[in-house]
Every structure is written in structure tokens, then in C-alpha cells.
mmCIF file of the N, C-alpha and C atoms, coordinates in Angstrom:
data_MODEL
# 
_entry.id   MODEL 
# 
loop_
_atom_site.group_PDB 
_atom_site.id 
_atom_site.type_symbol 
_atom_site.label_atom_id 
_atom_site.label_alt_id 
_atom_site.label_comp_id 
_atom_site.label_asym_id 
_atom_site.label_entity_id 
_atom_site.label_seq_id 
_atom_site.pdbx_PDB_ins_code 
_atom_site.Cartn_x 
_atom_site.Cartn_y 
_atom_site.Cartn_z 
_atom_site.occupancy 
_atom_site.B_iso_or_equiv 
_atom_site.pdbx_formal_charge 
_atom_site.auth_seq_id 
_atom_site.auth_comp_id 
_atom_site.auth_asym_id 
_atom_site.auth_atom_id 
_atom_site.pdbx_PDB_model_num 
ATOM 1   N N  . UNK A 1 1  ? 52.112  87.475  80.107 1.00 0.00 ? 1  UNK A N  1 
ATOM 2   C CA . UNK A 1 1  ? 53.232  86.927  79.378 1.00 0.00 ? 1  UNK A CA 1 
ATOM 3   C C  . UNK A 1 1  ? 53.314  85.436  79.720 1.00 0.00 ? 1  UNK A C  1 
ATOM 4   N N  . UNK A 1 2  ? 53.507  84.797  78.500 1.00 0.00 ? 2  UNK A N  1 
ATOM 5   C CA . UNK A 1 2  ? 53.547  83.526  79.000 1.00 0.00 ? 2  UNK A CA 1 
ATOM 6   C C  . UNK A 1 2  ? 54.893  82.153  79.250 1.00 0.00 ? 2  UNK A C  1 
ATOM 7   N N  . UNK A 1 3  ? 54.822  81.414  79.583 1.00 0.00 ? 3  UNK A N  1 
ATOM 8   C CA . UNK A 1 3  ? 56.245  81.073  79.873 1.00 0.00 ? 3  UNK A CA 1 
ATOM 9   C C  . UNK A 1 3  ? 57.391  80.925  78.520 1.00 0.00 ? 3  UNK A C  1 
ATOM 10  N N  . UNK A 1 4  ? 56.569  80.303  77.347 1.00 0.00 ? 4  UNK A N  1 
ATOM 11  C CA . UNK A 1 4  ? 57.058  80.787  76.270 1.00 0.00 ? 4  UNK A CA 1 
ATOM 12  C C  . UNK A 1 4  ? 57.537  81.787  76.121 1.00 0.00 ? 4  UNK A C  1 
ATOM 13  N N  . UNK A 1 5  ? 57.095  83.289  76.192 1.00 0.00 ? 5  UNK A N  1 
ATOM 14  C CA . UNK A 1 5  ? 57.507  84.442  75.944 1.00 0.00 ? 5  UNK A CA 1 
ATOM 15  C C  . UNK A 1 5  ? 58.807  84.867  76.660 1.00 0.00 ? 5  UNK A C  1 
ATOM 16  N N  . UNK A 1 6  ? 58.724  84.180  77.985 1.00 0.00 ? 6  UNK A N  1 
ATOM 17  C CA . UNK A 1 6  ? 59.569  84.300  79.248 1.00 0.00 ? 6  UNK A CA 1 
ATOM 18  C C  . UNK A 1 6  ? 61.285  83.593  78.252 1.00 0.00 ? 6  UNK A C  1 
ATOM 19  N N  . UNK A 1 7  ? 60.916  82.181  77.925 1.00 0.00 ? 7  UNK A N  1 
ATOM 20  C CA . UNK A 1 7  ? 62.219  81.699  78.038 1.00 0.00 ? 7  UNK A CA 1 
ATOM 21  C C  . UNK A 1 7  ? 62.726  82.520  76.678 1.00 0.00 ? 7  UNK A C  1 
ATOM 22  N N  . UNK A 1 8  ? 61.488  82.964  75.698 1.00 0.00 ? 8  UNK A N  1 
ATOM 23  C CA . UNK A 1 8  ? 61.958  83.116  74.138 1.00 0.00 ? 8  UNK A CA 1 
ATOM 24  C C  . UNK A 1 8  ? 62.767  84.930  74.695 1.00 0.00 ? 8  UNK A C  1 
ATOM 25  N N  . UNK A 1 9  ? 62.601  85.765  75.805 1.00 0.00 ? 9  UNK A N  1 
ATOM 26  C CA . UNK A 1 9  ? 63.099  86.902  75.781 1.00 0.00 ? 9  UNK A CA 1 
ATOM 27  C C  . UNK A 1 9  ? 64.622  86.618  76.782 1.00 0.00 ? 9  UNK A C  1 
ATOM 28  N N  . UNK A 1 10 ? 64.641  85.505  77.731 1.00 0.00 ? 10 UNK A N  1 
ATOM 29  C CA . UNK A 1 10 ? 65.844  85.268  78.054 1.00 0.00 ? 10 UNK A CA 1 
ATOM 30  C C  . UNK A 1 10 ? 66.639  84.650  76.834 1.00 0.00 ? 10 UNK A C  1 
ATOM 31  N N  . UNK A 1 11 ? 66.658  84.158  76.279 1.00 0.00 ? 11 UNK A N  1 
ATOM 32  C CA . UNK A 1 11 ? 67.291  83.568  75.102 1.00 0.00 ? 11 UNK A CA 1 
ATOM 33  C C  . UNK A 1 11 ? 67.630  84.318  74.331 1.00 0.00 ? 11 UNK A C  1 
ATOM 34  N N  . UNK A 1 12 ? 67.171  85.541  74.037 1.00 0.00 ? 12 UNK A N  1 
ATOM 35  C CA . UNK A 1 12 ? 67.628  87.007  73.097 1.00 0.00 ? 12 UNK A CA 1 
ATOM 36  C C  . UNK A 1 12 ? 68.181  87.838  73.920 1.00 0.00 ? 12 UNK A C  1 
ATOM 37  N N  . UNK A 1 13 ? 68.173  87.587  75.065 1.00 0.00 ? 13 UNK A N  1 
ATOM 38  C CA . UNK A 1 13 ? 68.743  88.666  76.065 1.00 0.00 ? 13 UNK A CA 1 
ATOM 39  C C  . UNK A 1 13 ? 70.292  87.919  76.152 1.00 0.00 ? 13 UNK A C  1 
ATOM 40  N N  . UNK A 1 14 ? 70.668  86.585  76.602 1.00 0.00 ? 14 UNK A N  1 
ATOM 41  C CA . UNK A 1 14 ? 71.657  86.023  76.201 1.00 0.00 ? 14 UNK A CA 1 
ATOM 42  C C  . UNK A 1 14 ? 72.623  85.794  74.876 1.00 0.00 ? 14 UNK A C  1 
ATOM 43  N N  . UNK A 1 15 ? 71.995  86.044  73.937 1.00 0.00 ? 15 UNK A N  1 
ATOM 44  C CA . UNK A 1 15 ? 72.039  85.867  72.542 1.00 0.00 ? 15 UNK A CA 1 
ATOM 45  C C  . UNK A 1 15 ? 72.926  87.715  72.442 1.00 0.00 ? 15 UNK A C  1 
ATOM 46  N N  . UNK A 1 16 ? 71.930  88.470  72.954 1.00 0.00 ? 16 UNK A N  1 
ATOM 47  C CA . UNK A 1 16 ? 72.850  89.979  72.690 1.00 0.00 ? 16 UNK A CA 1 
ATOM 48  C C  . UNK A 1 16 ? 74.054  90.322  73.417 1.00 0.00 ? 16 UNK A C  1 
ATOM 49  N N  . UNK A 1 17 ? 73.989  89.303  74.836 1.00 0.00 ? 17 UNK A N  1 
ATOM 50  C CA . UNK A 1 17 ? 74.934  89.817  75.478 1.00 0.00 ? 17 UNK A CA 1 
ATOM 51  C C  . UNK A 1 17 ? 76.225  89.325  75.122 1.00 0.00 ? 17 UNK A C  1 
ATOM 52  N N  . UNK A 1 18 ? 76.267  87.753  74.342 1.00 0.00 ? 18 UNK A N  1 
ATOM 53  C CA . UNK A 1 18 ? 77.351  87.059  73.599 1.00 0.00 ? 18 UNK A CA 1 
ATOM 54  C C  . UNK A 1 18 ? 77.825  87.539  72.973 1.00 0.00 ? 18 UNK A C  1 
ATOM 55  N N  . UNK A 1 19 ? 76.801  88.281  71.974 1.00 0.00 ? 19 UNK A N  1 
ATOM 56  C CA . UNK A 1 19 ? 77.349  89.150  70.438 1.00 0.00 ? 19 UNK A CA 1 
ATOM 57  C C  . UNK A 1 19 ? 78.044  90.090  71.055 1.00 0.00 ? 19 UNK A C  1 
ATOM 58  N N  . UNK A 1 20 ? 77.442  90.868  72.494 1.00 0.00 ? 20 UNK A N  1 
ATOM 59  C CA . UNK A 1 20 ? 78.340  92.283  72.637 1.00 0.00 ? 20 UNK A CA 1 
ATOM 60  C C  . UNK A 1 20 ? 80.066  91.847  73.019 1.00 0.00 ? 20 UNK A C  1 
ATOM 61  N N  . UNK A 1 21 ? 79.793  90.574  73.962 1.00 0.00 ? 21 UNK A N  1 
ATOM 62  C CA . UNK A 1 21 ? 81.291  90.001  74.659 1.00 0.00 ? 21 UNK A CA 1 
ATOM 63  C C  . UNK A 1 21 ? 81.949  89.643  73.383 1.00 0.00 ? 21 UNK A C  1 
ATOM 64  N N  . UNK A 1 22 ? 81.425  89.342  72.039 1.00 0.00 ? 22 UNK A N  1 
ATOM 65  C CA . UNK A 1 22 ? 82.328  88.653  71.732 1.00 0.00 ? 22 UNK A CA 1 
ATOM 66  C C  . UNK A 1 22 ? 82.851  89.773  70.533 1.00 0.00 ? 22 UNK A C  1 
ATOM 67  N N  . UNK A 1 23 ? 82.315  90.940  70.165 1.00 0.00 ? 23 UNK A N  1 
ATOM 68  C CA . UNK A 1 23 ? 82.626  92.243  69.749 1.00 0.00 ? 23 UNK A CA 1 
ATOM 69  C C  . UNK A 1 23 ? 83.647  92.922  70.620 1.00 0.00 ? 23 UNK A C  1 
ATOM 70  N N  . UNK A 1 24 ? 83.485  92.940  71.771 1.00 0.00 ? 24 UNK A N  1 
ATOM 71  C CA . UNK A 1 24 ? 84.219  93.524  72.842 1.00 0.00 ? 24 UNK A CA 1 
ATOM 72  C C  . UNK A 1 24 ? 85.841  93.119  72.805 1.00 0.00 ? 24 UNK A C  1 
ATOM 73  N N  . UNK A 1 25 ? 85.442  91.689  72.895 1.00 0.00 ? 25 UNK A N  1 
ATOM 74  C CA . UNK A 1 25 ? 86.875  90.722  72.816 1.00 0.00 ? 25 UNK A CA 1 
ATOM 75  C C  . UNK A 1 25 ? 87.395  91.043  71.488 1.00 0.00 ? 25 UNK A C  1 
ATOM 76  N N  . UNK A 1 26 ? 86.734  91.255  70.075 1.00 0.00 ? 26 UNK A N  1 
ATOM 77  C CA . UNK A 1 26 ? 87.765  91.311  69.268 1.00 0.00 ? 26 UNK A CA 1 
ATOM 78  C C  . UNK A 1 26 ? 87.928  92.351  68.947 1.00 0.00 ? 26 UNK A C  1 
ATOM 79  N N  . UNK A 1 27 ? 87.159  93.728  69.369 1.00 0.00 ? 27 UNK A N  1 
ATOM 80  C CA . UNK A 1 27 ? 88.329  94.609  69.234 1.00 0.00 ? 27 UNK A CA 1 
ATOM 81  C C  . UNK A 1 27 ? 89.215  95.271  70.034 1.00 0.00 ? 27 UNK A C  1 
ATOM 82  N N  . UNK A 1 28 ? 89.508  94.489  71.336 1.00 0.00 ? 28 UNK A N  1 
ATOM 83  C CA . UNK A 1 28 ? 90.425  94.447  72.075 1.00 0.00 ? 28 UNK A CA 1 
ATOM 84  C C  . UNK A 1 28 ? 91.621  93.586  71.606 1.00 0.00 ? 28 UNK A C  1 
ATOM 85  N N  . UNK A 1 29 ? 91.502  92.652  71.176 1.00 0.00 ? 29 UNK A N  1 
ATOM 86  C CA . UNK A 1 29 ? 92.178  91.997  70.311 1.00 0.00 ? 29 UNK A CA 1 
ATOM 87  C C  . UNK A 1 29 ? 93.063  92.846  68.650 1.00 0.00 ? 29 UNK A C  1 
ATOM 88  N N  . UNK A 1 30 ? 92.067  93.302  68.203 1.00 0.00 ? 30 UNK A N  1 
ATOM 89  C CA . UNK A 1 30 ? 92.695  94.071  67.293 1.00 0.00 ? 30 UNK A CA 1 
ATOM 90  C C  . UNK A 1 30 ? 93.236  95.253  67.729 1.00 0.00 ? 30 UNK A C  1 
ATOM 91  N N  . UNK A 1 31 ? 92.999  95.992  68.692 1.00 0.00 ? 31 UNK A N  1 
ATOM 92  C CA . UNK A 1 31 ? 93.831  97.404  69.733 1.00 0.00 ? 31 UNK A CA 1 
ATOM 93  C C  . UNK A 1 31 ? 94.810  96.381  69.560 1.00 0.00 ? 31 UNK A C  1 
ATOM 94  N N  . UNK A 1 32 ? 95.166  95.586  70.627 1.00 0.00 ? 32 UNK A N  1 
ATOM 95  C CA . UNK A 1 32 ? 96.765  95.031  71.067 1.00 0.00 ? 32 UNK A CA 1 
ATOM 96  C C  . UNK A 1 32 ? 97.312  94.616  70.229 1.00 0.00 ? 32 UNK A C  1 
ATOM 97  N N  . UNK A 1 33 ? 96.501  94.043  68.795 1.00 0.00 ? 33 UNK A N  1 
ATOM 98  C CA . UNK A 1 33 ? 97.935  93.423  67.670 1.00 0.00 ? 33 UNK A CA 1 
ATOM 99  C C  . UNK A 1 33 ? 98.156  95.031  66.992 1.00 0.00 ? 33 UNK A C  1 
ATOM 100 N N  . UNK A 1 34 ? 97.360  95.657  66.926 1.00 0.00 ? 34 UNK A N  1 
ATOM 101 C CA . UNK A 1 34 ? 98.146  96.761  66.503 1.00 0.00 ? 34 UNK A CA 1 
ATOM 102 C C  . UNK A 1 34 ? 99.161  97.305  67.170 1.00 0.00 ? 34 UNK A C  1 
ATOM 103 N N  . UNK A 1 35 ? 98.987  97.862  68.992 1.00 0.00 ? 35 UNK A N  1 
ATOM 104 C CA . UNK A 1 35 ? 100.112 98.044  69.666 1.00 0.00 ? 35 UNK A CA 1 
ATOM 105 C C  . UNK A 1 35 ? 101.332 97.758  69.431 1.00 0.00 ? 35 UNK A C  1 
ATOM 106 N N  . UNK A 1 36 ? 100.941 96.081  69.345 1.00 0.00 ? 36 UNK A N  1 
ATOM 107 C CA . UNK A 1 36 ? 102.601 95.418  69.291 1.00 0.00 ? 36 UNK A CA 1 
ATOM 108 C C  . UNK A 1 36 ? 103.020 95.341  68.008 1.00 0.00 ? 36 UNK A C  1 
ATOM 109 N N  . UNK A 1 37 ? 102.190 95.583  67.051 1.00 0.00 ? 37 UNK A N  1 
ATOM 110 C CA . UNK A 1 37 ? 103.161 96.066  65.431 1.00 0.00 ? 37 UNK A CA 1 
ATOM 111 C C  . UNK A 1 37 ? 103.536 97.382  65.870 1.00 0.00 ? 37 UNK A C  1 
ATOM 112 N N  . UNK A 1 38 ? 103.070 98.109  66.524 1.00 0.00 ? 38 UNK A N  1 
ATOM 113 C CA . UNK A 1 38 ? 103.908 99.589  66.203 1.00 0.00 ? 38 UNK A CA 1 
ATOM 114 C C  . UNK A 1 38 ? 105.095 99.399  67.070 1.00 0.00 ? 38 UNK A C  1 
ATOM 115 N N  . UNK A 1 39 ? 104.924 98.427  68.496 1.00 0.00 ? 39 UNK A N  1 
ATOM 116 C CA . UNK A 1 39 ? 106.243 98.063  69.154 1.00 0.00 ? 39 UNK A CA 1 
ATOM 117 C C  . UNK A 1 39 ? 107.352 97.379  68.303 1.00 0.00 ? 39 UNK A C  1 
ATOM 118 N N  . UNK A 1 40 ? 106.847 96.420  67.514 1.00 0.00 ? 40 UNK A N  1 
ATOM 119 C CA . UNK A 1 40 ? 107.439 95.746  66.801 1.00 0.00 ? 40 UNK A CA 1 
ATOM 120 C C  . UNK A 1 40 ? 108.497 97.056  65.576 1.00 0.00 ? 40 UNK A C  1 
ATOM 121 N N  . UNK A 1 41 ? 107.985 97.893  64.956 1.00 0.00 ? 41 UNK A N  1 
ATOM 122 C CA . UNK A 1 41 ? 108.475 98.599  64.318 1.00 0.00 ? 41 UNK A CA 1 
ATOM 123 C C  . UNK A 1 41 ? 109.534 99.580  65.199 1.00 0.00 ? 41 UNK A C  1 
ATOM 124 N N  . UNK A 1 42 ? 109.309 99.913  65.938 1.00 0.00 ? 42 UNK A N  1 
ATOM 125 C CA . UNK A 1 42 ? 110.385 100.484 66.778 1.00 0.00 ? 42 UNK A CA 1 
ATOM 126 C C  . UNK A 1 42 ? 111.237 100.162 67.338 1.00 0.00 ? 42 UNK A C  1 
ATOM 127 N N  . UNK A 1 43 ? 111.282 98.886  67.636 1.00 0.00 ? 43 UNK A N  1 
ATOM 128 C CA . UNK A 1 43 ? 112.112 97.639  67.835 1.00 0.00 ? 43 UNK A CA 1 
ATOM 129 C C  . UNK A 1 43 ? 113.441 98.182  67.278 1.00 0.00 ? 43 UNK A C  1 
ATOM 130 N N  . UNK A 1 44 ? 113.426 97.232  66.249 1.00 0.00 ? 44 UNK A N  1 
ATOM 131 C CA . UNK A 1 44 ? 114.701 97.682  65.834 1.00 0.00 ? 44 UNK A CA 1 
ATOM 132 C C  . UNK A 1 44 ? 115.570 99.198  65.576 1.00 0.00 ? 44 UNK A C  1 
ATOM 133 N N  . UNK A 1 45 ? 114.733 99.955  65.212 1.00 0.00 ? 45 UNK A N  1 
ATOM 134 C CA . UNK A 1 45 ? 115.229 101.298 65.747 1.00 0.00 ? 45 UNK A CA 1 
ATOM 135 C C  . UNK A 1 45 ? 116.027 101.491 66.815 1.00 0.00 ? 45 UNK A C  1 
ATOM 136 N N  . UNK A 1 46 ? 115.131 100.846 67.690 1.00 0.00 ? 46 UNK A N  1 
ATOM 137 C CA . UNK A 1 46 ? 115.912 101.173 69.191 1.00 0.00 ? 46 UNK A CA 1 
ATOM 138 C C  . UNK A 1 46 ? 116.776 100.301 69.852 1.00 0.00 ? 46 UNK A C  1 
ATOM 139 N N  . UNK A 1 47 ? 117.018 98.981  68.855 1.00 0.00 ? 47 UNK A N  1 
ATOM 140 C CA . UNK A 1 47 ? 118.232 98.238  69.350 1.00 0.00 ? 47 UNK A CA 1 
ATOM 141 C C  . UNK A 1 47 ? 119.571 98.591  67.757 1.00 0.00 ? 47 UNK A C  1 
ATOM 142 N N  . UNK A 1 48 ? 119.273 99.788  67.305 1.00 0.00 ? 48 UNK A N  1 
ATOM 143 C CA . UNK A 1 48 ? 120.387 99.901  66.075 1.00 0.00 ? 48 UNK A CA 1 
ATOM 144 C C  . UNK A 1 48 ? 120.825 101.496 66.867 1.00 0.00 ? 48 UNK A C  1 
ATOM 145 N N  . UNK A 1 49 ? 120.513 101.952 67.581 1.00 0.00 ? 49 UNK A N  1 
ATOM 146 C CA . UNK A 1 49 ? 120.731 103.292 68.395 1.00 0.00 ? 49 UNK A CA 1 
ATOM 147 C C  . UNK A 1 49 ? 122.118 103.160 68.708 1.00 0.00 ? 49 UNK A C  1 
ATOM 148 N N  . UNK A 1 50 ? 122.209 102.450 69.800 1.00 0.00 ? 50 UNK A N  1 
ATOM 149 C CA . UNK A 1 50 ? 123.646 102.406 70.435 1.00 0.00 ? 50 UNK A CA 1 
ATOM 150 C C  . UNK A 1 50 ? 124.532 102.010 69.640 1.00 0.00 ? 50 UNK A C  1 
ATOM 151 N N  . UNK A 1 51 ? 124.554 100.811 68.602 1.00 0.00 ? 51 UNK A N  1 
ATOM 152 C CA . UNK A 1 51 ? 125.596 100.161 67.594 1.00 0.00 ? 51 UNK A CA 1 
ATOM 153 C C  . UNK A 1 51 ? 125.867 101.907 67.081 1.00 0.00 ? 51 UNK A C  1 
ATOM 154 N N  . UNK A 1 52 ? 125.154 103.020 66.938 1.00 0.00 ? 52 UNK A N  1 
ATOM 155 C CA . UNK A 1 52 ? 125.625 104.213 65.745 1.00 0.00 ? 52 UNK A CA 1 
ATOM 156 C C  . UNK A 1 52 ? 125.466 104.632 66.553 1.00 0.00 ? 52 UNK A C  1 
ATOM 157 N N  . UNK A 1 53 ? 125.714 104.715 67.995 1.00 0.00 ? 53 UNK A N  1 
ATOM 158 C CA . UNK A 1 53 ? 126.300 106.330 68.780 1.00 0.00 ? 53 UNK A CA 1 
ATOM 159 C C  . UNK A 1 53 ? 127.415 104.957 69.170 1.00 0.00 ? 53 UNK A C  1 
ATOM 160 N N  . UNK A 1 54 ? 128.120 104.010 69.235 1.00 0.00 ? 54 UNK A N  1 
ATOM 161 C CA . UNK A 1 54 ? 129.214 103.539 69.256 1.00 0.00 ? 54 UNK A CA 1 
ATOM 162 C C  . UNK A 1 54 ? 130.422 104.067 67.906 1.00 0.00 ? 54 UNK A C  1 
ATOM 163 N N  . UNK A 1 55 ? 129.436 103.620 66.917 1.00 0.00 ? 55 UNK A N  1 
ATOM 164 C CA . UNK A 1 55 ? 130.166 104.020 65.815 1.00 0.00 ? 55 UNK A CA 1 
ATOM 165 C C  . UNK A 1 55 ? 130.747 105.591 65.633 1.00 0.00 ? 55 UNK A C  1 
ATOM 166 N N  . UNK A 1 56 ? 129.471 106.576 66.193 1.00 0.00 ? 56 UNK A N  1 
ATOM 167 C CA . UNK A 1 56 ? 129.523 107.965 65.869 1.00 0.00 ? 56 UNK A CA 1 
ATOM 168 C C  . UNK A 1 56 ? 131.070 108.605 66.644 1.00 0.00 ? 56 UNK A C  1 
ATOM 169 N N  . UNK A 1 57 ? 131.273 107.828 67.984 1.00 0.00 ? 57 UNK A N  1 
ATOM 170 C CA . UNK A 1 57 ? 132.168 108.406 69.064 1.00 0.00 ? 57 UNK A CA 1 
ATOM 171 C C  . UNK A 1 57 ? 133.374 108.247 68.447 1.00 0.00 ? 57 UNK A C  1 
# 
């Protein structure tokens, strides 16, 4: 193998490991904005609770 071959298989070996980090990162990224829309939707639910068990009493 020659040194060519050497730097041209580190360079694809770096090249895959970017693509995987940077796959990794965004769908970790898309998990948590979803999280916090479904937090977001419950939100208010759960700050209109007490105003109608105030009201209910």
C-alpha cells in the first residue's frame, strides 16, 4: 500500500465518521424539538387545571 493509498483511506475514514456525527447530532436534535412540542402542548393544559378546579369548588 502506498502512501497515497494510506492518506486517500484516512480521508474516507474521516469523511464517514463526520457524516455519522453529524447524522447523530441531527437526529438528536429532531428527538428534543419534538419532546418540547409535546411539552409545549401540555403546557397549557396544565397551567388551565387549577384556574377550573378553583372555579369547580
Amino acid at each position: 500500500m502506498g502512501i497515497k493509498d494510506q492518506f486517500q483511506d484516512k480521508a474516507d475514514e474521516l469523511r464517514n465518521r463526520a457524516q455519522t456525527g453529524a447524522k447523530g447530532a441531527k437526529d438528536g436534535a429532531t428527538e428534543r424539538t419534538a419532546k418540547l412540542q409535546e411539552k409545549s402542548k401540555r403546557r397549557p393544559q396544565q397551567q388551565a387545571d387549577p384556574v377550573r378546579s378553583e372555579f369547580d369548588a
